[in-house]
C-alpha atoms as one frame of an Amber mdcrd trajectory, in Angstrom:
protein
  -9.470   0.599 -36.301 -11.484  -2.028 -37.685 -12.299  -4.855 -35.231 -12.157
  -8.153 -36.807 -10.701 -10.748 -34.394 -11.453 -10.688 -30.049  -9.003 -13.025
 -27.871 -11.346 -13.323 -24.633  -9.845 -15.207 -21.473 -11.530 -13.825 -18.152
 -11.886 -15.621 -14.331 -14.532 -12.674 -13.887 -17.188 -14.168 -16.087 -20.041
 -11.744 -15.450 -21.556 -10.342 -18.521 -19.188 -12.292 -20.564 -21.305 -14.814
 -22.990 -23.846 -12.097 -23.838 -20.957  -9.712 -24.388 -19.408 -11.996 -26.589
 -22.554 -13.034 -27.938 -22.546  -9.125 -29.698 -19.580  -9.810 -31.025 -19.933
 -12.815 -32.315 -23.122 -11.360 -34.144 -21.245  -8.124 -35.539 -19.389 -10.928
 -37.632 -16.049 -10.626 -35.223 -13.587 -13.875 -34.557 -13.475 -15.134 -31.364
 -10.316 -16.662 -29.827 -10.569 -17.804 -26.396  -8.586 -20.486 -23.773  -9.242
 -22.798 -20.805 -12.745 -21.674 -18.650 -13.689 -19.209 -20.844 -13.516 -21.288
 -24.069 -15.551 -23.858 -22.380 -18.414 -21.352 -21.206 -19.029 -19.750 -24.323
 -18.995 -22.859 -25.786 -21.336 -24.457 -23.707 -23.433 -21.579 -24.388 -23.678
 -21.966 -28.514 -21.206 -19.028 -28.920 -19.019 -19.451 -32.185 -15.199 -19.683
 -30.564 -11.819 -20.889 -31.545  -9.117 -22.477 -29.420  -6.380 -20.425 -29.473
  -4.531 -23.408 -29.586  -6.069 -23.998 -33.032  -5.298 -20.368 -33.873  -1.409
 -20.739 -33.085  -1.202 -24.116 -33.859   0.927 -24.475 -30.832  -0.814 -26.342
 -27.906  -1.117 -25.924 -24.359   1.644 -27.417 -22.139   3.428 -26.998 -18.750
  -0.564 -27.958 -17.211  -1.621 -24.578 -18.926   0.832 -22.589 -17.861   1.782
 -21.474 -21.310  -1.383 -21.179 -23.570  -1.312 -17.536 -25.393   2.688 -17.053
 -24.615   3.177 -17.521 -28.705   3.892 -15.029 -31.772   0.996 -15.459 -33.475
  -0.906 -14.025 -30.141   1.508 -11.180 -29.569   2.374 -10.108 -33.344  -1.223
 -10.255 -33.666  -1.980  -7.527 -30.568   1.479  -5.615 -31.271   1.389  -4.918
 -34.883   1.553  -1.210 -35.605  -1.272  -1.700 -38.412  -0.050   2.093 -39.942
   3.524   1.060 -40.324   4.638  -0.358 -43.410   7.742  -2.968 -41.759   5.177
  -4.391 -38.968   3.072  -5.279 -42.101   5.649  -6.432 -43.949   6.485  -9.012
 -40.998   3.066  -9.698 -40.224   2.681 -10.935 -44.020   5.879 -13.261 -43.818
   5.192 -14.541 -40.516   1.440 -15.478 -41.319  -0.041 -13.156 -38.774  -3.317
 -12.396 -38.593  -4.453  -8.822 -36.291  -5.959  -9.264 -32.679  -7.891  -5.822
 -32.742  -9.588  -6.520 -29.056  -8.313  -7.930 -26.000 -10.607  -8.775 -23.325
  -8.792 -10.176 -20.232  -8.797 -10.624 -16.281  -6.624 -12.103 -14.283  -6.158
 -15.460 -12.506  -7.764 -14.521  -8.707  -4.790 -14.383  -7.076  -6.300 -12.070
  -4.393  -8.957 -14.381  -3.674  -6.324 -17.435  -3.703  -4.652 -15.455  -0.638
  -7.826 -14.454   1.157  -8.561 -18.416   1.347  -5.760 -18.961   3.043  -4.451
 -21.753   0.051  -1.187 -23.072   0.644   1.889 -21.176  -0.735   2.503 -23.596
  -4.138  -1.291 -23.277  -4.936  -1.213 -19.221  -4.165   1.914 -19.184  -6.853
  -0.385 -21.001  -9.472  -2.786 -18.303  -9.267  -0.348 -15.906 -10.705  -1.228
 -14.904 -13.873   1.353 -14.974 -17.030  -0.124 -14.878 -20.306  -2.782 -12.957
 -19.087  -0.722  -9.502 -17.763   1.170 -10.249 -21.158  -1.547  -9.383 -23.326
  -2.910  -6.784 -21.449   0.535  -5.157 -21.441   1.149  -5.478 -25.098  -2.660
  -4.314 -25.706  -2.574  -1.198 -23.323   0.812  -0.317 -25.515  -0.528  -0.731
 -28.933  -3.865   1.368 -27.966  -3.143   3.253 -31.232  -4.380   0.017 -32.970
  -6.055  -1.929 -29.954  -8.707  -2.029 -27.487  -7.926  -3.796 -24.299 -11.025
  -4.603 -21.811 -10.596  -5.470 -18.220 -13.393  -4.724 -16.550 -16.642  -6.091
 -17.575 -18.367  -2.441 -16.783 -16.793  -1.782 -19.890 -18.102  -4.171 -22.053
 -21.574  -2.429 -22.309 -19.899   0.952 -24.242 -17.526  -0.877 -26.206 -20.617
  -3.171 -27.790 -22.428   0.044 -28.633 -19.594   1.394 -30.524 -18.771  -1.508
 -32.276 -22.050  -1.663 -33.571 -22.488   1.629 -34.563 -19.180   2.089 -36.144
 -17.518  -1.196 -36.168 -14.397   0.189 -33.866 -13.816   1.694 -30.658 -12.998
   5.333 -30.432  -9.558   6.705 -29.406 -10.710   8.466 -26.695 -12.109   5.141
 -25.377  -9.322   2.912 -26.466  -7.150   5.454 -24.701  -9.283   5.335 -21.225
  -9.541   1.380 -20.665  -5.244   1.618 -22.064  -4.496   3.295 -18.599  -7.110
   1.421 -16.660  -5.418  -1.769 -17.999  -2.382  -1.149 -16.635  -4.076   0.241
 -13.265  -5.067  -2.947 -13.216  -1.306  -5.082 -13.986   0.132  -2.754 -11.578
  -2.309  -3.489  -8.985  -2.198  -7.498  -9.508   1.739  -7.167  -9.217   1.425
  -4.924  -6.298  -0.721  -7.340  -4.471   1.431 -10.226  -5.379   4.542  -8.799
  -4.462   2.927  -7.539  -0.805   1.863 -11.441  -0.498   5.591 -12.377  -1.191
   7.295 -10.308   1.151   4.767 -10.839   4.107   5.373 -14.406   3.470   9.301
 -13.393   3.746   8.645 -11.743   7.277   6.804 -14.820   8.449   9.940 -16.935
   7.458  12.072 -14.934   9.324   9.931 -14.628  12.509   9.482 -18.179  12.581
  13.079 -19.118  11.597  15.069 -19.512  15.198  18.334 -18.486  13.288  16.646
 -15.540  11.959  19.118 -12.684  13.453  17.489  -9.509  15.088  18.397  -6.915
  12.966  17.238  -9.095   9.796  13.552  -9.213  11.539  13.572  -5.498  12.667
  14.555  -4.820   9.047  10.548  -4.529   8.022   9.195  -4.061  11.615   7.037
  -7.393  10.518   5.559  -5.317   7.552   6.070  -5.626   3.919   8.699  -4.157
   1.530   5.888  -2.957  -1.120   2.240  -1.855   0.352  -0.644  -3.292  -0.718
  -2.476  -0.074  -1.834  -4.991  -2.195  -4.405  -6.609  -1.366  -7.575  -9.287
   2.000  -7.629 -11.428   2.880  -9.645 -12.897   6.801 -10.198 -17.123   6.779
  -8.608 -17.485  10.296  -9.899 -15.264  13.857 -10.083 -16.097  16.162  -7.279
 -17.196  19.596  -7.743 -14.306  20.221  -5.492 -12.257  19.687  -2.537 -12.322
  21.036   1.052 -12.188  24.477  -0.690 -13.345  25.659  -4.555  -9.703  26.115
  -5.241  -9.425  22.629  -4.801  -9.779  19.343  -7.052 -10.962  16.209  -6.099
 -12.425  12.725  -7.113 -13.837  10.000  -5.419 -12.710   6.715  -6.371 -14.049
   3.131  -5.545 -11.678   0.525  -3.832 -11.850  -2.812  -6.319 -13.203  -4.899
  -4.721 -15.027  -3.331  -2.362 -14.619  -4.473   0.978 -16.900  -7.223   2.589
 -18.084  -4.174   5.067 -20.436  -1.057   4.212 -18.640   1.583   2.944 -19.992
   4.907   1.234 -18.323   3.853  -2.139 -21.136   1.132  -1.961 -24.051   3.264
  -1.218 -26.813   4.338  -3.753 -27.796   7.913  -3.304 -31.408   8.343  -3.322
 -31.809  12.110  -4.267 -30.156  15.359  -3.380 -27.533  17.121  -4.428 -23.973
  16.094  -6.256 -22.511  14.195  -2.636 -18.861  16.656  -1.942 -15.698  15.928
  -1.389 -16.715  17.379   2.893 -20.107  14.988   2.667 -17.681  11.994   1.848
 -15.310  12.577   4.557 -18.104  13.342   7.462 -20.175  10.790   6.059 -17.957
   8.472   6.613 -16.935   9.312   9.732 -21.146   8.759  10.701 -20.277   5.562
   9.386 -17.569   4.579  11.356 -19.157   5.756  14.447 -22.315   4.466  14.217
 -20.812   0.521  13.213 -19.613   0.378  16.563 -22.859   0.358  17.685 -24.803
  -1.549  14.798 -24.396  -5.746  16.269 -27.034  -6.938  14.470 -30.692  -7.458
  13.645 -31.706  -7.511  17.238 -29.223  -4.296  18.295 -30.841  -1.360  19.760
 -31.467   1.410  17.308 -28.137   3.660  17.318 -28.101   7.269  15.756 -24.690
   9.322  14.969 -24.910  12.894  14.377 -21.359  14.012  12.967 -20.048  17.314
  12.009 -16.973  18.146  10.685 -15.941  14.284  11.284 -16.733  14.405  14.510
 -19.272  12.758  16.244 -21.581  15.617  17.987 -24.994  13.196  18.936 -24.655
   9.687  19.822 -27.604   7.616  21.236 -28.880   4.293  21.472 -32.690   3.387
  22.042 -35.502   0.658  21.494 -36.736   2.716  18.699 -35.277   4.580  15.748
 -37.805   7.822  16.568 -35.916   7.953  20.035 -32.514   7.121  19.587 -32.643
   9.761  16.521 -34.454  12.652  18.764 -31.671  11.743  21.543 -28.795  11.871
  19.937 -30.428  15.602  17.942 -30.710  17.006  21.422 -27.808  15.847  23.154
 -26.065  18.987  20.656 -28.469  20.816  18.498 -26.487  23.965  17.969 -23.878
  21.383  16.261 -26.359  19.181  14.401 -27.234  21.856  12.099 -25.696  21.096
   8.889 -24.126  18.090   9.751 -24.239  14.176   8.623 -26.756  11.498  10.506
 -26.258   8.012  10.221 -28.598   5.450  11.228 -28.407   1.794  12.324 -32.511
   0.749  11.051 -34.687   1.911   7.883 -36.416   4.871   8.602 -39.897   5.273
   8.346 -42.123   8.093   8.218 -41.986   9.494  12.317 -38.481   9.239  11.957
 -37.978  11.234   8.309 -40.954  13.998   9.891 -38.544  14.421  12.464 -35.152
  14.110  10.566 -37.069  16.796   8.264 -36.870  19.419  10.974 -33.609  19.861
  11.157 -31.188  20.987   7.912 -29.036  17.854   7.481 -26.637  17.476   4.382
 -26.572  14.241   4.454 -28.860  11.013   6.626 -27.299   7.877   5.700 -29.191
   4.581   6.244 -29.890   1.107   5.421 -33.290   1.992   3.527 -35.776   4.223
   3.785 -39.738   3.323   3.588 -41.821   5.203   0.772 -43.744   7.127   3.373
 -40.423   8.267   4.852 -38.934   8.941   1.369 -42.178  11.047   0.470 -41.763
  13.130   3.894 -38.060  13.912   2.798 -38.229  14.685  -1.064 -39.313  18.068
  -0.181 -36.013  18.931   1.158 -34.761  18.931  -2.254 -30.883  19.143  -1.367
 -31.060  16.487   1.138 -28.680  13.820   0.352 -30.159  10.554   1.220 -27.227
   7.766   1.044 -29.230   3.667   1.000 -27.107   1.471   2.235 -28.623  -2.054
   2.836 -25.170  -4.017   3.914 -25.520  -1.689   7.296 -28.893  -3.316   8.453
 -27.005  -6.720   8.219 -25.238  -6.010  11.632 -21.337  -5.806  12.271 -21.725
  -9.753  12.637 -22.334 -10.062   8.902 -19.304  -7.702   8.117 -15.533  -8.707
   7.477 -14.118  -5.658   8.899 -10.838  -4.595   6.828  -7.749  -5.161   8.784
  -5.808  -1.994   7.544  -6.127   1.637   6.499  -3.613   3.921   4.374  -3.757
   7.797   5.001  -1.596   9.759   2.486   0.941  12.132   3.481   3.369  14.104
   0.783   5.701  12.188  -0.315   4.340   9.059   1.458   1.812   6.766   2.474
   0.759   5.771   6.195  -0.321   2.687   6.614  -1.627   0.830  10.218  -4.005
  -1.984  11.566  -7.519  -0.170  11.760  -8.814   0.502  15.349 -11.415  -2.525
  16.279 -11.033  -2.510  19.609 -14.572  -2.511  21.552 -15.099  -2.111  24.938
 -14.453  -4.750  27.038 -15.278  -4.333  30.510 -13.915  -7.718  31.921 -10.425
  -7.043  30.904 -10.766  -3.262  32.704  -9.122  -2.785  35.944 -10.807  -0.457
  38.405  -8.459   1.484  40.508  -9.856   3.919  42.588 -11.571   3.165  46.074
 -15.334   2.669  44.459 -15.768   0.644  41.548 -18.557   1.787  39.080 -22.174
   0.683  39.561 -23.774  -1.258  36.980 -25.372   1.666  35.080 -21.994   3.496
  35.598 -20.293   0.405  33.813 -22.758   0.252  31.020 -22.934   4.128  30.447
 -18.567   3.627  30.548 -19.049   1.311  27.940 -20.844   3.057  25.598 -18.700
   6.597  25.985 -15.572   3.864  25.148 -17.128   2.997  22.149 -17.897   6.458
  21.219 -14.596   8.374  22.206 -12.692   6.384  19.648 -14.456   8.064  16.716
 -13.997  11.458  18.354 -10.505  13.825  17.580  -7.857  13.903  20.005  -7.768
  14.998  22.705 -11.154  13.621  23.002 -13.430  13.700  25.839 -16.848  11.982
  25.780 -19.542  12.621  28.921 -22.549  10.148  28.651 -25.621   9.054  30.649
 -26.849   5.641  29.565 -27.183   5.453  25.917 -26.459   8.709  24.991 -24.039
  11.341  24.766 -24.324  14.483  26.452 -21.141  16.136  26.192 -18.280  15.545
  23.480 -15.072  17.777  24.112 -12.652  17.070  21.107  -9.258  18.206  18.993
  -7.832  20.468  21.554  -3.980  20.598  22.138  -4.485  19.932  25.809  -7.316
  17.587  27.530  -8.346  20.001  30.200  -9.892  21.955  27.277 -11.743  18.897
  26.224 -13.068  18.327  29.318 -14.176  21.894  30.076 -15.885  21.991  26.626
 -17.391  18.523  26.927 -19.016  19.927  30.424 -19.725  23.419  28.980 -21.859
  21.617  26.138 -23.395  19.128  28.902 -24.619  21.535  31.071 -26.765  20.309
  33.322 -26.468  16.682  32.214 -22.592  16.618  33.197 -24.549  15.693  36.845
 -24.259  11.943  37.301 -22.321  11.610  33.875 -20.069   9.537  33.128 -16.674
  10.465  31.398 -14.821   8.186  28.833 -10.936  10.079  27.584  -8.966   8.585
  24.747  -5.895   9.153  26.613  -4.410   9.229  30.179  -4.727  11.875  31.925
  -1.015  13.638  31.961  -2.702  15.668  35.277  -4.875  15.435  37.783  -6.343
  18.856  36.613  -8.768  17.263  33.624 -10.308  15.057  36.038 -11.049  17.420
  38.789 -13.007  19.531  36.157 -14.668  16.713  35.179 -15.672  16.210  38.632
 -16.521  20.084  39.317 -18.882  19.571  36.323 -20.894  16.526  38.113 -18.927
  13.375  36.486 -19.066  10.185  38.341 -17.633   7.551  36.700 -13.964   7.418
  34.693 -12.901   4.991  31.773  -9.607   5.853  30.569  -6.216   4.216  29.463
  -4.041   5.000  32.521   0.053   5.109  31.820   0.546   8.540  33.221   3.656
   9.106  34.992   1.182  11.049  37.445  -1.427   7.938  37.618  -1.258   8.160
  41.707  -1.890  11.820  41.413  -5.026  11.228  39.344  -6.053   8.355  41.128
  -6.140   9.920  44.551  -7.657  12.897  43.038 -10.602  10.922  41.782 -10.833
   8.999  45.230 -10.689  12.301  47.298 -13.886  12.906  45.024 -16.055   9.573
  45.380 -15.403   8.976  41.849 -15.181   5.308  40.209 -12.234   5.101  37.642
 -11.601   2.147  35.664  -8.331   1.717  33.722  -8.824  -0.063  29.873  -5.339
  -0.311  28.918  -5.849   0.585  25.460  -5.619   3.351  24.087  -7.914   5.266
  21.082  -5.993   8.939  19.917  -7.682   9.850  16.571  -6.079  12.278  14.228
């Protein structure tokens, strides 16, 4: 397939006049519309209106442009089948061999908040048409989306003068991951917009708005694209990929991180890793936060601390579980320098994720050869830099979960104390930070801390007394004068009783027991402070 004619009409416009630029020099028409016409024109490359090339112009205020024969008997001719020819010839049409096209940002129309008539506008026509009827004639066509691409397809045209089928094949399915995603979105912002009709409507009848439950017909699952295979799943019988939401979220995510050195990152080092992640943004506020640390195994949280310096929060949260530490994930709110990595060094890590390392502190760690060092500079910004996404979608066979992400910090003022003594001021703060931390743990989840650091986690056991008695087993001695933060009521009194046997002090927890009394009077016949938060955080 010999290219000889590219119709180019992009919003994204990164990379796009020196891509076209190539073309242009490899002797290849250009055809181009509206914003992108008038860019590479401005920049001195050769064009042509497609206007000009169908001699049909623009009307409805643009809304029909490339919606013309000439444009799709150009894309869709079979160029190996003697009737397409045959029309092509007595129709005048010439071949479209390349399509490069994105799509009007309707996603970014709806994130503004634009009204409804100016969100429709955004919704692309022409350009899902060509990418359709490209992506279908891939036999004969190469259809570009993404402007990653534009890099390999330049190389091949110059060293061949066509795009290979195995290429042309791979951007045909990631053009119409790409349609189906833009109609997915579009159809979520449609139906929401239904919902809100009908819970604002006062004749809107009951059943009509418990139809949905306030949610939309059609998910928005958005548009992925593959980061890297995996050299397996949670097992070596198992397959896996990772794969990069697009866009990425305004939030640091691993799918935005640059590795550093190490090994090939797993399909386990993804999952913990993130989990580090989670965990330790609760605690990352900004520039002037203290330093936080999260040690994680197994996507749990098993060291948590806070400090006035990265060397302290880091040897904290290490010794507040070193058994579990070994082999596990750390995350960390600051750049580490060299005290920090000398120390980090100690202990075998798979992974340390961070906002940046110094070269000192990248020197001390390159000797551990198959340490994975993650960079991830968005993280040093501080949560107040973030846009947090609203929503998460867990996959279950046949089906897809999807829910309103836990944010929920603590927040002492709207906690109601219910027992006899209300905490001290240290208790409070100590309450605080256990809240914060017991929401990243696995139900039933059970979090003993001591100012800003963790010193017993109990978690995923099919009953809380079991969490608690494991939280105070791995305390030990610290348990005394610890405070205790659950994810869940307590269904008896017999959790908390252990909790005070084992030294606790303070109490943060939901409340909304059926046995509440019970658990209150048990805490009270102990001198303990309990404070009920009203929400809850289960984990699964």
């Amino acid at each position: 397939m010999t290219v000889s004619r590219a119709l180019l009409s992009v919003s994204d416009k990164n990379g796009l006049v020196e891509f076209a630029r190539g073309l242009s020099s490899l002797g290849i028409e250009l055809l181009s519309t509206g914003g992108t016409h008038a860019a590479l024109a401005q920049a001195g490359v050769p064009v042509r209106q497609v206007a000009d090339f169908t001699g049909a112009p623009e009307i409805l205020g643009g809304r029909v442009k490339t919606l013309h024969p000439k444009i799709h008997g150009g894309i869709l001719a079979r160029r190996d089948l003697p009737s397409d020819q045959a029309d092509m010839a007595s129709q005048n049409l010439a071949p479209i061999d390349l399509v490069i096209v994105n799509l009007y940002p309707f996603r970014e129309a709806v994130a503004k908040g634009l009204p409804f008539d100016e969100v429709i506008e955004n919704i692309d026509i022409g350009g899902p048409s060509m990418l359709r009827s490209a992506a279908k004639n891939a036999a004969h066509v190469a259809v570009v989306v993404d402007p990653a691409d534009y890099r390999i397809v330049l190389e091949e045209l110059r060293e061949n003068r066509q795009v290979s089928g195995s290429t042309r094949a791979r951007l045909q399915a990631r053009a119409f991951a790409h349609t189906a995603a833009y109609d997915a979105s579009i159809a979520t912002y449609l139906s929401e917009q239904q919902v809100k009709a009908a819970q604002a409507s006062a004749t809107a009848t009951s059943a009509g708005e418990s139809a949905t439950g306030g949610w939309a017909e059609t998910p928005a699952v958005g548009e992925f694209k593959l980061l890297q295979p995996l050299r397996y799943g949670e097992n070596p019988h198992q397959q896996a990929a990772f794969y990069a939401a697009v866009p990425q979220p305004k939030e640091p995510t691993l799918a935005g991180a640059r590795q550093l050195q190490g090994k090939e990152l797993s399909f386990n080092n993804l999952l913990d890793g993130s989990a580090a992640l989670e965990a330790l943004k609760e605690h990352a506020r900004g520039p002037d936060a203290k330093a936080a640390v999260v040690i994680v195994k197994h996507t749990n949280p098993c060291g948590v601390a806070l400090s006035n310096s990265l060397i302290d929060a880091y040897r904290n949260a290490r010794d507040a579980d070193p058994v579990s530490a070994f082999g596990g994930i750390v995350a960390l709110s600051h750049a580490v320098d060299a005290a920090t990595a000398a120390l980090i060094a100690e202990t075998f890590f798979e992974v340390v994720i961070a906002p940046g390392f110094s070269a000192e502190a990248r020197e001390k760690l390159a000797a551990k050869k198959q340490l994975r060092l993650l960079e991830l500079p968005l993280l040093g910004e501080g949560r107040d830099a973030w846009v947090s996404e609203p929503r998460e979608l867990r996959t279950i066979p046949g089906g897809l979960l999807v829910q309103s992400r836990d944010l929920a910090q603590a927040t002492p003022a709207n906690w109601r104390v219910v027992t006899k003594r209300a905490p001290s001021a240290d208790e409070l703060h100590a309450l605080c930070f256990a809240w914060n931390v017991v929401k990243h743990v696995k139900s039933n989840a059970i979090v003993l801390a001591c100012a800003d650091v963790t010193a017993g986690i109990g978690m995923g056991q099919t009953n809380r007394v079991d969490s608690v008695r494991i939280a105070a087993q791995r305390a030990g001695e610290r348990a005394k004068g610890a405070v205790l933060a659950g994810d869940a009521f307590f269904p008896f009194a017999d959790g908390l009783i252990a909790a005070a046997e084992a030294g606790v002090v303070a109490v943060a927890q939901p409340g909304g027991s059926v046995r509440d009394a019970e658990v209150i009077a048990a805490a009270d016949e102990r001198g303990l402070a309990m404070v009920f938060t009203g929400v809850r955080h289960f984990r699964h």
